[in-house]
GUPABA-923427 format. One line per field, with one value per residue (C-alpha): x, y, z negated. Coordinates in steps of 0.25 Angstrom, whole numbers, padded with zeros to 4 digits. Layout:
// residues N
X	c(X;...)
Y	c(Y;...)
Z	c(Z;...)
// end
This chain:
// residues 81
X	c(0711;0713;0715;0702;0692;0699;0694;0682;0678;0685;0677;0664;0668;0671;0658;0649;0657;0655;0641;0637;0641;0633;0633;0640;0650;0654;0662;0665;0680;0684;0695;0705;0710;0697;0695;0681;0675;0675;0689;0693;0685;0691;0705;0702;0696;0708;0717;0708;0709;0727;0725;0718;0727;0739;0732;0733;0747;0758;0754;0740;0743;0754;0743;0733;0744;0748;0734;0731;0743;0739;0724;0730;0741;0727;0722;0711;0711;0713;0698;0695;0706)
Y	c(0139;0123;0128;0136;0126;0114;0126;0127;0111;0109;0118;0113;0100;0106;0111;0099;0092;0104;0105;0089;0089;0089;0102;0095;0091;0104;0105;0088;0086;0079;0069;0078;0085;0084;0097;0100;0104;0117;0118;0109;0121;0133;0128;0127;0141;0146;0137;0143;0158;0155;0151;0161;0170;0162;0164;0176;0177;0178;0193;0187;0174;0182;0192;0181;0175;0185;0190;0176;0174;0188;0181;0170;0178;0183;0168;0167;0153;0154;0152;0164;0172)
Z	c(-0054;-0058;-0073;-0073;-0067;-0077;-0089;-0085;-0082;-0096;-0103;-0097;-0101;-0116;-0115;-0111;-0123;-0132;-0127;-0132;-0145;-0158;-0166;-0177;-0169;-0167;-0181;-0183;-0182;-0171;-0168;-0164;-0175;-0183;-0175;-0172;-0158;-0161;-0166;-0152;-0144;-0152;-0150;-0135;-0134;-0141;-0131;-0119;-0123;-0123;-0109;-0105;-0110;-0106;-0092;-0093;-0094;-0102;-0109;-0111;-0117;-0127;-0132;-0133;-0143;-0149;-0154;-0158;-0169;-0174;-0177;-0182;-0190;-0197;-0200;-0188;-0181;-0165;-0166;-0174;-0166)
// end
């Protein structure tokens, strides 16, 4: 499967990237946003685990959203969630 194979080469690039950097980089803003890296790679996480679920279909994708608005409802971050 295309999609699955683009995944996984962008995650390996992701990594290498990730994998070059400074530890103090980790938490620096950066210019998008004033995001960190982490923040950039949690929001992606988050995106992955909504594809996933969307992938899964329809049924998948509405529970996956539905148990996430009941998290945040409570004041957790999609990160936390």
């Amino acid at each position: 499967m295309q999609q699955g194979d683009d995944f996984r080469d962008e995650v390996e690039e992701l990594h290498l990237l990730l994998a070059g950097m400074p530890g103090g980089a980790w938490t620096a803003p950066s210019g998008f946003k004033a995001w960190t890296p982490e923040d950039i790679v949690q929001h992606l996480h988050h995106s992955d685990l909504m594809a996933l679920a969307s992938a899964d279909g329809v049924e998948a994708f509405a529970t996956f959203h539905a148990e996430m608005q009941v998290l945040r409802a409570r004041g957790m971050t999609n990160v936390e969630a």
